[in-house]
SEKOL-709476 format. One line per 3 residues: number of its first residue (from 1); their letters; for each residue x, y, z of C-alpha. Coordinates in steps of 0.02 Angstrom, whole numbers. Layout:
# SEKOL-709476
NUM) a) X,Y,Z  ... $
***
This chain:
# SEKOL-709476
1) xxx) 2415,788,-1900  2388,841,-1722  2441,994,-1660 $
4) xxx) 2538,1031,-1511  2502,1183,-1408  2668,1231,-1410 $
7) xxx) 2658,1233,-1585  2498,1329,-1615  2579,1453,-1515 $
10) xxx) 2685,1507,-1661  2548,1514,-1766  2424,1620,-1635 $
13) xxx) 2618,1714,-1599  2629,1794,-1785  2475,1821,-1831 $
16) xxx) 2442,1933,-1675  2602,2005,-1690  2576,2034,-1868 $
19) xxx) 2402,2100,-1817  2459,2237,-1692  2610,2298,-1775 $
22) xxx) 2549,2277,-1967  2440,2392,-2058  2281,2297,-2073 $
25) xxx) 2276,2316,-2267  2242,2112,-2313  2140,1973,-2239 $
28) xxx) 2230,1829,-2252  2174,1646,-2211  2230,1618,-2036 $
31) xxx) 2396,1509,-2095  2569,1558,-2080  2697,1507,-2196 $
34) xxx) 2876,1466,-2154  2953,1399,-2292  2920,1311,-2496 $
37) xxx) 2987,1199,-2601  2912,1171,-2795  2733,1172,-2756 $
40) xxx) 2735,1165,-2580  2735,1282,-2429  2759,1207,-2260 $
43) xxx) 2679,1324,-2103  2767,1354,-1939  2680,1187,-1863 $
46) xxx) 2791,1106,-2002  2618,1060,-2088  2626,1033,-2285 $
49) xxx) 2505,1133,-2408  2472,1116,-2587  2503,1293,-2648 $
52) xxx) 2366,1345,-2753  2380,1528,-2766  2566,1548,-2796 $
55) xxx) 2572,1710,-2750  2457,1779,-2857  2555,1688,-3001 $
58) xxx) 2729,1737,-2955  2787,1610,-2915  2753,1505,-3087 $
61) xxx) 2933,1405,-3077  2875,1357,-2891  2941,1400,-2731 $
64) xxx) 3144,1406,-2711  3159,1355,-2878  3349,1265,-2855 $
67) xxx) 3417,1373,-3022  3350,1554,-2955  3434,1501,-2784 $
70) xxx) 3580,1471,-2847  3574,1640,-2975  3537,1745,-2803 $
73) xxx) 3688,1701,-2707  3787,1708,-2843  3736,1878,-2914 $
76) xxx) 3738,1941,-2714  3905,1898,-2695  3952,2016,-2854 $
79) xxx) 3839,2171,-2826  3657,2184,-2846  3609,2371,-2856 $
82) xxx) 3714,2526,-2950  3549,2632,-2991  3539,2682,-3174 $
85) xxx) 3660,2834,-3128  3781,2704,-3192  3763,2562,-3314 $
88) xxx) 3797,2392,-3253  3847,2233,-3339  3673,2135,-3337 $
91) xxx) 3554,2259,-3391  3605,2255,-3571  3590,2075,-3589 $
94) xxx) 3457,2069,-3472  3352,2189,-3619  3399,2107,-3772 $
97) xxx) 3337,1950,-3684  3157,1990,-3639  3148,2094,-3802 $
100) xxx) 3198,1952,-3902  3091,1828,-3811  2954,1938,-3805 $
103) xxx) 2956,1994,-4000  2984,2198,-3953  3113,2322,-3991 $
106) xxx) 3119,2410,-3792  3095,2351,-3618  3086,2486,-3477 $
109) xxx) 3124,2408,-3321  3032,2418,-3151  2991,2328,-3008 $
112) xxx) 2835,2305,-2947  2666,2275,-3066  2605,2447,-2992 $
115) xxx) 2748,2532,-3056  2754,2463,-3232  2566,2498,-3267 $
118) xxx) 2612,2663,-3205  2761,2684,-3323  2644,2624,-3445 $
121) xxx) 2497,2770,-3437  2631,2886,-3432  2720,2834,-3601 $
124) xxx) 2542,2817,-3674  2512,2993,-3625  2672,3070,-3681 $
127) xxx) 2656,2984,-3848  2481,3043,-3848  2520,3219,-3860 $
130) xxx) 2704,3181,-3968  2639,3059,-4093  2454,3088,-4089 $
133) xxx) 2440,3272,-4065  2313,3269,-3932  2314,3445,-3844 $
136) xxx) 2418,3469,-3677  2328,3388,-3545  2182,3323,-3628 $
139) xxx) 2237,3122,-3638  2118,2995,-3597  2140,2810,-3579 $
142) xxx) 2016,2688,-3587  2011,2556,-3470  1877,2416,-3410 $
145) xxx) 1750,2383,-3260  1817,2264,-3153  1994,2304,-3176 $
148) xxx) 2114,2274,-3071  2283,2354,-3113  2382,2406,-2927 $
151) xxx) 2324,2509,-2805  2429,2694,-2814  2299,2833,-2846 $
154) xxx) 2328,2860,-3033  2274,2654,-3057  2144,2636,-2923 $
157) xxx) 2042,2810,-3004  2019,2699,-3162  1965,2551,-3044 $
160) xxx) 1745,2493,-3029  1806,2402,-2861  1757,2515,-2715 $
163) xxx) 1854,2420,-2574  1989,2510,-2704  1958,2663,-2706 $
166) xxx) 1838,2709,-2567  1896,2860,-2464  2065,2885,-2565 $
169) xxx) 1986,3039,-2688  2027,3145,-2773  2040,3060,-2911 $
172) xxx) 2183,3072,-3049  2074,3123,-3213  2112,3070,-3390 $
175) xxx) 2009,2870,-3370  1874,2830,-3482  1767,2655,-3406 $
178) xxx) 1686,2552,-3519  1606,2374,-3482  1754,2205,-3505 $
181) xxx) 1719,2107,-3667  1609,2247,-3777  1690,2280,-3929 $
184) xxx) 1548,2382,-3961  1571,2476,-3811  1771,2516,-3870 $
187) xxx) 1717,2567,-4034  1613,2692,-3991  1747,2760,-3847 $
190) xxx) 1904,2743,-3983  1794,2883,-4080  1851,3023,-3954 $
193) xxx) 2006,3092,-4040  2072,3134,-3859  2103,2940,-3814 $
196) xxx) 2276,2904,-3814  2253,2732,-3753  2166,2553,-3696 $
199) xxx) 2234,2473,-3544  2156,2294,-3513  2172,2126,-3446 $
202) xxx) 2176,1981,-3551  2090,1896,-3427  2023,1985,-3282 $
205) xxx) 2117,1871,-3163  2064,1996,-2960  1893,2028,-3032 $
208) xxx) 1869,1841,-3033  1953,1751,-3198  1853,1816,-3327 $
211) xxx) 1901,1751,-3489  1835,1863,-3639  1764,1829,-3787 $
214) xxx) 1883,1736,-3906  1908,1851,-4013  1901,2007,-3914 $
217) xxx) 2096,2048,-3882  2119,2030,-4066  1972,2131,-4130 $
220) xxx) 2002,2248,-3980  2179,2282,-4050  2130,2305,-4237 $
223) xxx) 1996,2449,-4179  2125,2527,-4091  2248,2511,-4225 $
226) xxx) 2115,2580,-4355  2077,2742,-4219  2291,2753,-4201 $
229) xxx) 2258,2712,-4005  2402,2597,-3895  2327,2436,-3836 $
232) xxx) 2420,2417,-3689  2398,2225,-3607  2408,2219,-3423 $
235) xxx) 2498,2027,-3412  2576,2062,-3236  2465,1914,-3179 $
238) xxx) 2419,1824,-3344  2590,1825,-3426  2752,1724,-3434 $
241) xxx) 2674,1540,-3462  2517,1529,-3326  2396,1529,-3479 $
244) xxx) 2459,1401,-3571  2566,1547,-3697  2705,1645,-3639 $
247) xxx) 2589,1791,-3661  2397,1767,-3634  2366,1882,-3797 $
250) xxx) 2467,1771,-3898  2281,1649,-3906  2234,1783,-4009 $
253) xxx) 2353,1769,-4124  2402,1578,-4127  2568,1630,-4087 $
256) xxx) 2673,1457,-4035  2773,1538,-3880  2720,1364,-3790 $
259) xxx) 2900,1335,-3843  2938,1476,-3733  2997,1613,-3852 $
262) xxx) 2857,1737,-3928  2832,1783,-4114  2744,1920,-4072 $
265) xxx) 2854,2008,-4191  2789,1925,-4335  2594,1957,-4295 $
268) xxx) 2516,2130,-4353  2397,2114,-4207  2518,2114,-4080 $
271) xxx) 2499,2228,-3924  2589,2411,-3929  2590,2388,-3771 $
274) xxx) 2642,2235,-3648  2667,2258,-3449  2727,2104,-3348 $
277) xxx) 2791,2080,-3159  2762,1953,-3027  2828,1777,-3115 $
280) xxx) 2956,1863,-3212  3080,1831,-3074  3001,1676,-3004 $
283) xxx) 2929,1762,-2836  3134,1775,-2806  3132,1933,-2809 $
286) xxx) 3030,2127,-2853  3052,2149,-3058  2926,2209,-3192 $
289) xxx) 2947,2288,-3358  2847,2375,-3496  2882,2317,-3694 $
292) xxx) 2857,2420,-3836  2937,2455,-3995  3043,2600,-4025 $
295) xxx) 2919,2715,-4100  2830,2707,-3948  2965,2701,-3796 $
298) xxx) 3056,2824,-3878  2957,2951,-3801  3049,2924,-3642 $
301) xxx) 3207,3034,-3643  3323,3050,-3488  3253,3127,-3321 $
304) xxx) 3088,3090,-3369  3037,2924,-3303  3155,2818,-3195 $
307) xxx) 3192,2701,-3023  3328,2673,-2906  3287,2488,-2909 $
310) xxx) 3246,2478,-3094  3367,2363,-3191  3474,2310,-3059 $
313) xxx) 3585,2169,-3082  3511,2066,-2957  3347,2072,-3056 $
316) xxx) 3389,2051,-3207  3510,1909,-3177  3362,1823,-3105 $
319) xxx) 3243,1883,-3220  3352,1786,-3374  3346,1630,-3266 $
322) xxx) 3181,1624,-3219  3147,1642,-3418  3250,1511,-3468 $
325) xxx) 3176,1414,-3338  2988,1431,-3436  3071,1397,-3593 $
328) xxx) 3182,1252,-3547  3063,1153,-3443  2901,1169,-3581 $
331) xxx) 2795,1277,-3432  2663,1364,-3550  2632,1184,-3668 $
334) xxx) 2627,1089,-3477  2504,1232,-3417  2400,1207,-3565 $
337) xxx) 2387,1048,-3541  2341,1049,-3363  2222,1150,-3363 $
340) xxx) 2120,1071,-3481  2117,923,-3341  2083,1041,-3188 $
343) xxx) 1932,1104,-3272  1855,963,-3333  1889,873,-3157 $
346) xxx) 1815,1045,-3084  1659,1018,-3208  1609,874,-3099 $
349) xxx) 1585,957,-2954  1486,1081,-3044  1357,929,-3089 $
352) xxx) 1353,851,-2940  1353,991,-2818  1215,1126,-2841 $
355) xxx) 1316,1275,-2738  1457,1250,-2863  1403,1352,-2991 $
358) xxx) 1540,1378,-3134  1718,1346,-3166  1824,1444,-3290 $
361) xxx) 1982,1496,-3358  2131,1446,-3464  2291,1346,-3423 $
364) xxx) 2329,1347,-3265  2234,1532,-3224  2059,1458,-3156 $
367) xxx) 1927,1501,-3048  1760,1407,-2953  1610,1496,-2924 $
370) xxx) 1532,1449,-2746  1355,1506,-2730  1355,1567,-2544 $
373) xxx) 1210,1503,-2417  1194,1463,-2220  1200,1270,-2177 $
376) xxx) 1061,1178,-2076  1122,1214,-1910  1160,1396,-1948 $
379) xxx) 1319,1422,-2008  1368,1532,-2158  1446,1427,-2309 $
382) xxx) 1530,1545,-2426  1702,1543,-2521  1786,1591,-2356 $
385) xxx) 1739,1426,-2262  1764,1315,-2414  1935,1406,-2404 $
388) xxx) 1962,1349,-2240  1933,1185,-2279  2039,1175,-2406 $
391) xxx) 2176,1224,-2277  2129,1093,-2165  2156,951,-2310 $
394) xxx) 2302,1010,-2376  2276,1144,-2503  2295,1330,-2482 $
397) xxx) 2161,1463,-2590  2098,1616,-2565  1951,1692,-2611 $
400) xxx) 1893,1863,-2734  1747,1964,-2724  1659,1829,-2587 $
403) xxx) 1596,1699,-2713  1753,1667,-2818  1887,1552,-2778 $
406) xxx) 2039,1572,-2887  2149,1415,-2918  2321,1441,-2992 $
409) xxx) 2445,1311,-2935  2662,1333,-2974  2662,1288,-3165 $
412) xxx) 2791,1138,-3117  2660,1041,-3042  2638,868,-3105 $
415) xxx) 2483,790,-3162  2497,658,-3034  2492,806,-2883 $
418) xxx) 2351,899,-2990  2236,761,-2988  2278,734,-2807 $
421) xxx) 2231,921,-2768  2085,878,-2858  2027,756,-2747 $
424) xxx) 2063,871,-2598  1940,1000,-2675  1812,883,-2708 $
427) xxx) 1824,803,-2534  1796,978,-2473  1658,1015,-2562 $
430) xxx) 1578,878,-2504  1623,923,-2318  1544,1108,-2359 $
433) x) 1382,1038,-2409 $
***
């Protein structure tokens, strides 16, 4: 498609705008996005993209999904915001949903990822020193290296990744680190009496999509059940269908949420613990939430955790749809399947092409390792310019941590359009040789 110069003047128009009036807190590939539809995003040139980050898996039910549309305009022309100084008709319903579809007793609601993780250390604290008996203000939490939980200073003191934290001390206290996937490692930290808690990733999905052991969420859970420590699961990113289960813990139970309702209720190894954001609303929209049964949440009592935006009917009337939207159209079975396909397609490139190093993940969560070298004439060939590439043919990425390219597509995508995207990829890696 060629360009016209009036045209790449929109594109040269907001980026610098976005550059000089913009806090220059991301580095994004030089694209901008004007609208989406299902898997695609179309950029102010009118040129169409495969969308293979989805928002950092919010947007699982794709872009614009017709059913959320239609839930937002209907729900703004009712009310969308009372704050919880009143109750409003959705947020009832709105909790017995998730809590039923999730297997818990409680939901807290929230908004953003950051803000449920942080709901989340404080109720581990608080029922630290109520239920535990841990003496006032000596709560610790484990968490893992590599982590990547938000970015307020409470989560980013518990985070390895300097680009995180760098500069932003001092730290909150109270984190323990220990290395991702060493049970032996969590044993011997669940022997402090102080720890209140583990906070951890399924899969690491910003460090890179590192899937653990295959056992290690359910051991990990049973030691901290035997030590009376909350395993808390941080699914903002893994959760709600992109692993192939509605909850990426649930492989370590065999739990059959690919039907799109959880029995977590039913498994002993369950989480205490579950905190989920981003694809609960389908991108529509800010929501998160933390689930845990009663004798946990119960530590919350009013005035001592809270949000203006919390629970709002707007959110939780999309949060229901987007839900039924997993269940009803088979999302976390389809994901499953998929991603069994991506990889092994991905596998191929990894024989053929020496600088592709690896490919891993589960369902539709997956990432490609690109081993990073300069070209013949010069020029550096790393995950950025393959990146770029990518754009060029069709298909928008991004990179993590320089070598890592994550791939996570809208879970509607067909299998037809999957194996198209992988032929993009592969005819870019070929071009970045």
């Amino acid at each position: 498609m060629q360009i016209s110069t009036e045209a790449s003047s929109k594109t040269q128009q907001a980026i610098a705008l976005e550059n000089k009036y913009g806090a220059h807190n991301y580095h994004p590939l030089p694209v901008v996005l004007d609208r989406g539809k299902g898997v695609f995003v179309w950029d102010v040139e009118g040129k169409r993209y495969y969308d293979f980050l989805s928002a950092y898996s919010a947007v699982n039910q794709g872009h614009c999904h017709p059913r959320l549309v239609k839930a937002m305009q209907e729900q703004a022309a009712e009310i969308t915001l009372t704050s919880r100084a009143f109750y409003n008709s959705r947020l009832g319903e709105y909790a017995k949903y998730v809590c039923d579809t999730f297997g818990y007793q409680k939901m807290l609601p929230m908004n953003t990822g950051a803000e449920a993780v942080e709901t989340a250390l404080k109720m581990a604290r608080k029922w630290g020193y109520e239920k535990k008996g841990i003496a006032k203000d000596q709560a610790k939490i484990v968490v893992c290296e590599g982590n990547f939980h938000g970015r307020t200073i409470s989560i980013i003191s518990a985070s390895t990744d300097p680009d995180s934290n760098t500069g932003f001390g001092p730290y909150t206290p109270g984190f323990v680190t220990i290395p991702y996937n060493d049970l032996p490692a969590l044993e011997q930290a669940l022997e402090d009496p102080t720890v209140c808690a583990f906070l951890v990733e399924p899969i690491q999905g910003e460090a890179g999509v590192f899937v653990p052991d295959e056992d290690y969420v359910g051991a990990a859970i049973r030691l901290c059940r035997s030590r009376n420590v909350l395993f808390m699961a941080d699914e903002v990113q893994t959760g709600i269908a992109r692993t192939g289960k509605l909850l990426a813990c649930c492989h370590s139970h065999g739990c059959s949420c690919t039907s799109g309702m959880c029995r977590n209720g039913e498994y002993a190894n369950k989480p205490d613990v579950v905190i989920l954001g981003k694809a609960v609303s389908g991108g529509m929209y800010p929501v998160s939430m933390v689930l845990a049964d009663d004798a946990v949440m119960d530590v919350f009592t009013p005035g001592s955790h809270g949000s203006t935006f919390g629970g709002n009917p707007m959110a939780a009337r999309l949060a229901m749809e987007a839900l039924e939207i997993v269940r009803e159209e088979g999302l976390a079975a389809h994901a499953e399947k998929l991603g069994v396909i991506f990889r092994a397609e991905m596998q191929k490139l990894v024989e053929e092409f020496s600088y592709v190093k690896l490919v891993r993940g589960k369902g539709l969560l997956n990432a490609v390792v690109i081993e990073a070298r300069t070209a013949s004439n010069g020029d550096p060939r790393t995950a950025w310019e393959l990146c770029l590439l990518l754009r060029d043919n069709g298909l928008l990425a991004k990179p993590t941590h320089g070598d890592i390219i994550r791939f996570a597509p809208p879970l509607v995508i067909t299998e037809e359009q999957l194996m198209e995207c992988c032929r993009v990829i592969a005819l870019s890696v070929k071009q970045f040789a």
